[in-house]
N, C-alpha and C positions, 0 to 999 in steps of 0.2 A: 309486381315488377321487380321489388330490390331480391326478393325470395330467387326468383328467376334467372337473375343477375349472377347472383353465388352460386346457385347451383349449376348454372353452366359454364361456372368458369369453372368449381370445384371437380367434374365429370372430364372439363377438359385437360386439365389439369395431371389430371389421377390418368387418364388415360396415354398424354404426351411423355409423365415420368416414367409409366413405365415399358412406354417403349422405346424411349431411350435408355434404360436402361438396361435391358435387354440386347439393345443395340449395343453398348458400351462396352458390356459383357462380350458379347461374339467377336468384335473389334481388338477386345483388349483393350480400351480405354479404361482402364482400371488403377488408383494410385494404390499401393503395396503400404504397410505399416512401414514407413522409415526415419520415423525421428523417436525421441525415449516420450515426445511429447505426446501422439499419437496413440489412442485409446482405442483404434479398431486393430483388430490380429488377422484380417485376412482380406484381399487387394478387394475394393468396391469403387464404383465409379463414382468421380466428383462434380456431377452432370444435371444436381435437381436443378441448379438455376436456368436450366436451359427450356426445361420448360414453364416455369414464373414466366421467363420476359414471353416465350413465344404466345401464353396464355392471355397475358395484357394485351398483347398488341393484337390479337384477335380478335376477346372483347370489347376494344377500340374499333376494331374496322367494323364488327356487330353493329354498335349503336351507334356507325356513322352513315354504315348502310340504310340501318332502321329507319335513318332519320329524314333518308329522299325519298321513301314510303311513307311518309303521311305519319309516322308514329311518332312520340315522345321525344324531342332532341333530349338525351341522355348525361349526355358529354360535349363540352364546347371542344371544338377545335383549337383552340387557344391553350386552354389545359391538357389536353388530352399530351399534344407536341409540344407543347413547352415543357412538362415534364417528365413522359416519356423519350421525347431528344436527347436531353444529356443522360437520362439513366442507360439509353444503348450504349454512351462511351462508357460508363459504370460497366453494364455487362458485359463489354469486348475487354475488358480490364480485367477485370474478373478471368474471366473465361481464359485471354491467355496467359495468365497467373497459373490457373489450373494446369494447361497444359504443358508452358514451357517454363513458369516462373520470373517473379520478377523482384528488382529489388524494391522495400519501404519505400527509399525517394520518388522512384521512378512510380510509384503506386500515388504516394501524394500528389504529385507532380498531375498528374490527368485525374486524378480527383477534384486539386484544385480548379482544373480548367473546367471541368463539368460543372463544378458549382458557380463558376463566372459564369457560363453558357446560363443558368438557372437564373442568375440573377437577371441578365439583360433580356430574358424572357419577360419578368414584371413580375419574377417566386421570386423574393430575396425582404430582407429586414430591411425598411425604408422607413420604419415612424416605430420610434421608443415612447412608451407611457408609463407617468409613472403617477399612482390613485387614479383620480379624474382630470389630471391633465394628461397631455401629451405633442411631442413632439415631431415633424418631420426630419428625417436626416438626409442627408446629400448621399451621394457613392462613395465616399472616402469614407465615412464610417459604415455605410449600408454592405458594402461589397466585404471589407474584412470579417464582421460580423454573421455574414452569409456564409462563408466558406468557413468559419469556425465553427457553426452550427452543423453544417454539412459533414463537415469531417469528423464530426467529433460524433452522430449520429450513426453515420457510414462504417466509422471501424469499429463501432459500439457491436453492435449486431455480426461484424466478422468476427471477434477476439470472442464472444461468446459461444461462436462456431465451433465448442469443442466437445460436447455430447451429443450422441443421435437425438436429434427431434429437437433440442434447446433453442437454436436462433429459430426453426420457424415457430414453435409452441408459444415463446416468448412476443414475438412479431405478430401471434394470430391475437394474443389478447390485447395487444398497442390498436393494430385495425376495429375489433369491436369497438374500442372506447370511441375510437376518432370517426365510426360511423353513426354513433349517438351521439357526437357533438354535429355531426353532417345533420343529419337528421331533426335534431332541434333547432338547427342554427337554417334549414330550407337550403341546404347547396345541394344542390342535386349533383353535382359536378363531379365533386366531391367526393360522395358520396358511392356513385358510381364508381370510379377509379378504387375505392378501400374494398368497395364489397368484393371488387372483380379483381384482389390481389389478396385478400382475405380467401377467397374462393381456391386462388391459385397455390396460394400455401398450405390450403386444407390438402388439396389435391397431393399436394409433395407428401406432406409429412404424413398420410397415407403408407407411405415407401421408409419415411424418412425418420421415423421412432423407432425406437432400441428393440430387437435387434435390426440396426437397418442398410439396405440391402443397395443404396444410394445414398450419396451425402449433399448437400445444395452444390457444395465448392466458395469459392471466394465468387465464383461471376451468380452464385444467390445470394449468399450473404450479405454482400456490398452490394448488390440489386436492392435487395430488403430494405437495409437501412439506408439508401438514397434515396427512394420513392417513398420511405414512410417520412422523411428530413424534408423533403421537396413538397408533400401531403400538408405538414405541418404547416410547413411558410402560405401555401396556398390559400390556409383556412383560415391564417393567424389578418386576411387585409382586410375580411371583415367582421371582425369580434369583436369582442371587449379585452383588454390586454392580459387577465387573468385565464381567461379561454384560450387566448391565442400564447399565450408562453406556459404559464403555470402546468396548464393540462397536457398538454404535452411532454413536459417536461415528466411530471409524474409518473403519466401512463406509460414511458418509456425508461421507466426506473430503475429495471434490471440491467440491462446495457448502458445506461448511461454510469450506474453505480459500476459495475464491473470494471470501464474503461478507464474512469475515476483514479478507484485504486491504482487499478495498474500503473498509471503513468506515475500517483503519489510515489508511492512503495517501489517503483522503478528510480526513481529521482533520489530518494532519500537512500536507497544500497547501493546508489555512485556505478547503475545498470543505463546501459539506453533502451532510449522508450522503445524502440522497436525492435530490440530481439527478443521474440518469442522464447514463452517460458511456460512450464508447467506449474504455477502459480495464482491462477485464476479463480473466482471462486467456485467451481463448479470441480477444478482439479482438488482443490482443497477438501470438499466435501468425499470425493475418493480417498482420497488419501488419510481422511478420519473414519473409514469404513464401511460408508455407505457404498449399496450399489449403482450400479449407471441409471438404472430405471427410475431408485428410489429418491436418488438425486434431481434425476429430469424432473418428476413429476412433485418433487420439495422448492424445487425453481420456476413450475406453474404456477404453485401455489402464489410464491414471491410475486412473480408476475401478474396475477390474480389480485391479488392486494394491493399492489402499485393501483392497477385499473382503477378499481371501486374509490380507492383515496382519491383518486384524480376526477370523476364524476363528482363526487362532495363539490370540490370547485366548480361546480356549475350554478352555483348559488355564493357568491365569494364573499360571504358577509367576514366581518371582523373573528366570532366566535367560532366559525366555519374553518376558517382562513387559520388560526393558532392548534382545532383540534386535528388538521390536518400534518400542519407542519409538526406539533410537539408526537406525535403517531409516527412519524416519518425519521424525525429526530431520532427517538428512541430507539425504533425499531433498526434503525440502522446500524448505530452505535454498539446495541447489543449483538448485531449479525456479525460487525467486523471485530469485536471481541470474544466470540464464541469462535473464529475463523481463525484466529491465534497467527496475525500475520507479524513475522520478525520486525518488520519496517514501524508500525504501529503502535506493538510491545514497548520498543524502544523509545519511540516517538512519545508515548505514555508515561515512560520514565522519566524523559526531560522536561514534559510538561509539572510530575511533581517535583521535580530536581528544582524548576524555577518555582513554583510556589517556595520554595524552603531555602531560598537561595542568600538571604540575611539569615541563616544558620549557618548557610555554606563560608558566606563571607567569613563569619566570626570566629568559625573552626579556622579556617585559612589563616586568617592575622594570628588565633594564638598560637599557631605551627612559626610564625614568624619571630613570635616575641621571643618563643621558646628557643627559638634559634640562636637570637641574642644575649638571651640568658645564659647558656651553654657557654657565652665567651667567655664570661669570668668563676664557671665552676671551676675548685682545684680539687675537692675533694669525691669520693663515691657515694655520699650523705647526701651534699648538693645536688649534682646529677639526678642522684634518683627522686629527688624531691619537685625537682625542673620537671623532669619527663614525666614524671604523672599527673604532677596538674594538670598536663596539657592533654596526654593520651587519655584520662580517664573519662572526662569531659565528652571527647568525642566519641565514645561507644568502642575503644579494646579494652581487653583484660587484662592485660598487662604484659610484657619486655621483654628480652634478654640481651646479653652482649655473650658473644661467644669468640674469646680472643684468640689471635694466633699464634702465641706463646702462652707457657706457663704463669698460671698467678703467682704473687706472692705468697709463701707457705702461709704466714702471719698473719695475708690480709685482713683488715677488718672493716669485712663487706655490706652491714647493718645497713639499711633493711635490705639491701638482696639474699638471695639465698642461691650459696656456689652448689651447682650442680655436681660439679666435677673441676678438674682443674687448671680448666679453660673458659667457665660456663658461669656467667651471672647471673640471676633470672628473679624476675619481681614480679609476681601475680595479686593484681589487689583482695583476692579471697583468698591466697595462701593455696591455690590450690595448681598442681603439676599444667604447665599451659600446652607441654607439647603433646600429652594425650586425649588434650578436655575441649580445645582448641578447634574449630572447624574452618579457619581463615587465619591465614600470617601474608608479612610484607616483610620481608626481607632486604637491609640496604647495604654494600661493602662499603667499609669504609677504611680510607688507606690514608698513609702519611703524606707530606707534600715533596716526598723526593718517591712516589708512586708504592712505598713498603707496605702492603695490604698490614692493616691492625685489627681490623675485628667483624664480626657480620651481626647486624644490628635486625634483631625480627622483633616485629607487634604483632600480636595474636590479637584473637577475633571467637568468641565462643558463637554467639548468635550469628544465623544468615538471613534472621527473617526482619529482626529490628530495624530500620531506617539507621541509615549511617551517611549522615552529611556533610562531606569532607570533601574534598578533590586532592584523589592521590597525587597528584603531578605538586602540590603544595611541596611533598618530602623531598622533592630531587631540585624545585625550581627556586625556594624560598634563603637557600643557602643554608638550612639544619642540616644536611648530611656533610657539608664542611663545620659545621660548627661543632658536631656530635664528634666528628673526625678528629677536632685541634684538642678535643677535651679530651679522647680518649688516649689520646698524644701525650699530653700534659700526664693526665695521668702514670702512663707506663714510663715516661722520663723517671718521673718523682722516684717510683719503684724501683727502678735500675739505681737510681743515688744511693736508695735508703740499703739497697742492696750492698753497696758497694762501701758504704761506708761501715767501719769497722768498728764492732761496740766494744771499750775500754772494760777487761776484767775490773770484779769488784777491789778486790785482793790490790790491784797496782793504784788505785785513785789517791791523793795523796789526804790524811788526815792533820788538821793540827792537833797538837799537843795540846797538854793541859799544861804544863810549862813554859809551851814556846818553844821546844829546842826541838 
């Protein structure tokens, strides 16, 4: 009978896509490539969801008919409308998304209310367990928890919607898993309802794999993931709490990771979460070269493997339970850093930034001390003695001042070495910085009546070493005023020693050996 089940839904299925689609075709109900996001090149209708819902609600009046014939009650009534009820307002959502479009809020906005509808049906989160206890909730926590669940399943399986065959491929192996937990767990109800939307998506995706000739639309997609989110609650009031959250959770891995990121990686590039982007993982996998196909069927695989980890869980021992989770760990970790997303990258770097963050600090205080040091250099000996204790320490090479007047002919610039005759420059290996150099910081630094005096650069030979500093230390810590008074001091001194007049030998006056 379950065999039975699938395959008449799968037949009707396969046969209502594609004559809608066909219909679609001769109508012109066809959407056109029109966004950069958009991966098909030429107009196909957005119509597979239309045959999902009509397929359910079929197999529903089937086994309700069946059921005044003396045969098999299949399906309660109870389940059947309590969960198919609010998915029609999912599929009218859907649907005229597809046709006329709609905005985000306005898409949340009747999602939410379908998921209220769900809950006051008796599908909704009413008991949290946590080991061998567990507890009842009220509707003030049961309801918001409901519709987080909802939603967050619902647009999981749309924002995946962006390879032929992906949301339902991905969808058909979540249905297997959830009809061997029917099946072991005796709901017939259940179980019925998964095979007869399992069936119904086999049926699509028939049409609906690369290259394909129909796409579900948002009124399948958001179909999908609300009847597989409302499947779940259903199965989760009489399980053990590992069954009824964990597995789910698992077996629907692919969309729930996908929507994850997004929202992270949305959140953290200061993007809102709901405009669309071609940044998903599945865009990503394009855009590193794979093909559409090769992709699809790289993202079964994923899909594939969520499943089987999520069965594991049907035995939740302690040893079960960590080779599950450290397999899920990893493998994830490694996926989102083989996927090389900017948000994460960076996200990565701050994570080592604060492990290393009492190096950070200490680099930062001695940019301060150095600053104060700098008040009572008067000499080019001092200076250069200040500034390398501090710069060498934190990973440059070494310096220069490049003034905006002429040096003094005479200077004597020990230990810098005059480039020219505006050019100071101290490399702690003696070696030229502006050719060897891979990395400088440049700072102007001018007089206090605004007369620019010099441009003050640190070079950097390595890019690969750790360097833990906070640039913002040179501008905020008060050294580029302090670098500023010195170099001040300095060029005063110069200008005096200039100006004063050295006494021939010949006029100094000698005493006598006499006296007179």
């Amino acid at each position: 009978m379950q065999l039975v089940v699938f395959i008449i839904a799968l037949l009707s299925s396969a046969a209502l896509t594609r004559w809608i689609r066909d219909l679609a075709i001769a109508r012109n109900w066809v959407a056109p490539p029109g966004s950069g996001r958009h991966l098909h090149t030429r107009p196909t209708p957005r119509l597979g969801g239309v045959a999902i819902f009509l397929t359910l609600w079929e197999m529903t009046l089937i086994a309700r008919l069946s059921s005044y014939f003396g045969m098999t009650d299949m399906v309660s009534p109870h389940l059947a409308l309590g969960i198919l009820g609010p998915a029609t307002i999912i599929f009218a959502l859907g649907l005229v998304d597809d046709i006329r479009g709609l905005g985000p809020y306005t898409k949340v906005a009747v999602q939410i209310v379908a998921a209220t509808l769900l809950f006051v049906n008796g599908f909704g989160i009413s008991h949290l367990s946590i080991g061998a206890g567990g507890a009842t909730v009220g509707w003030i926590i049961g309801l918001p928890l409901t519709i987080v669940w909802v939603l967050w399943i619902t647009n999981a399986f749309n924002l995946i919607d962006g390879l032929d065959g992906l949301a339902a491929g991905s969808a058909l192996f979540s249905t297997l898993v959830i009809c061997v937990i029917a099946i072991l767990g005796h709901n017939n109800s259940i179980l019925f309802l998964t095979l007869a939307l399992a069936g119904a998506i086999a049926g699509v995706l028939r049409y609906n794999f690369n290259p394909a000739s129909i796409f579900l639309g948002d009124c399948g997609s958001l179909l999908i993931g609300f009847i597989l989110s409302a499947i779940a609650l259903a199965g989760s009031q009489k399980s053990p709490t590992m069954v009824a959250v964990a597995i789910p959770i698992v077996s629907l891995g692919l969309p729930i990771l996908d929507v994850t990121i997004a929202v992270i990686r949305r959140i953290l590039s200061g993007h809102r979460i709901f405009v669309a982007d071609r940044e998903h993982i599945h865009h990503k996998l394009i855009n590193r070269g794979v093909s559409h196909k090769q992709a699809v069927l790289m993202l079964y695989g994923v899909s594939a493997c969520f499943g089987l980890l999520s069965l594991l869980l049907l035995n939740p021992d302690s040893q079960t339970i960590g080779i599950v989770l450290g397999v899920l760990g990893i493998g994830v970790l490694v996926g989102v850093q083989q996927l090389r997303y900017h948000e994460f990258l960076e996200l990565g770097q701050v994570a080592v930034r604060s492990l290393n963050l009492r190096q950070v600090i200490a680099n930062n205080v001695s940019i301060r001390r150095t600053a104060a040091a700098l008040e009572s250099c008067e000499t080019i000996g001092e200076s250069c003695r200040v500034l390398q204790n501090c710069l060498q320490p934190i990973g440059f090479d070494g310096f220069d001042l490049h003034f905006s007047s002429d040096l003094p002919a005479a200077l004597e610039c020990a230990p810098f070495k005059q480039i020219d005759r505006t050019k100071l420059q101290l490399s702690w290996d003696q070696s030229p910085l502006s050719t060897e150099a891979n990395w400088s910081l440049s700072l102007c630094l001018a007089a206090s009546n605004g007369r620019r005096l010099a441009r003050f650069t640190v070079y950097r030979k390595s890019t690969v070493a750790p360097f833990w500093v906070d640039l913002n230390a040179f501008t905020t810590t008060g050294f580029i005023l302090a670098l500023s008074r010195m170099v001040e001091r300095l060029q005063d001194r110069w200008l005096i020693e200039e100006l004063t007049p050295q006494r021939p030998a010949w006029r100094t006056p000698v005493a006598s050996a006499t006296g007179t």
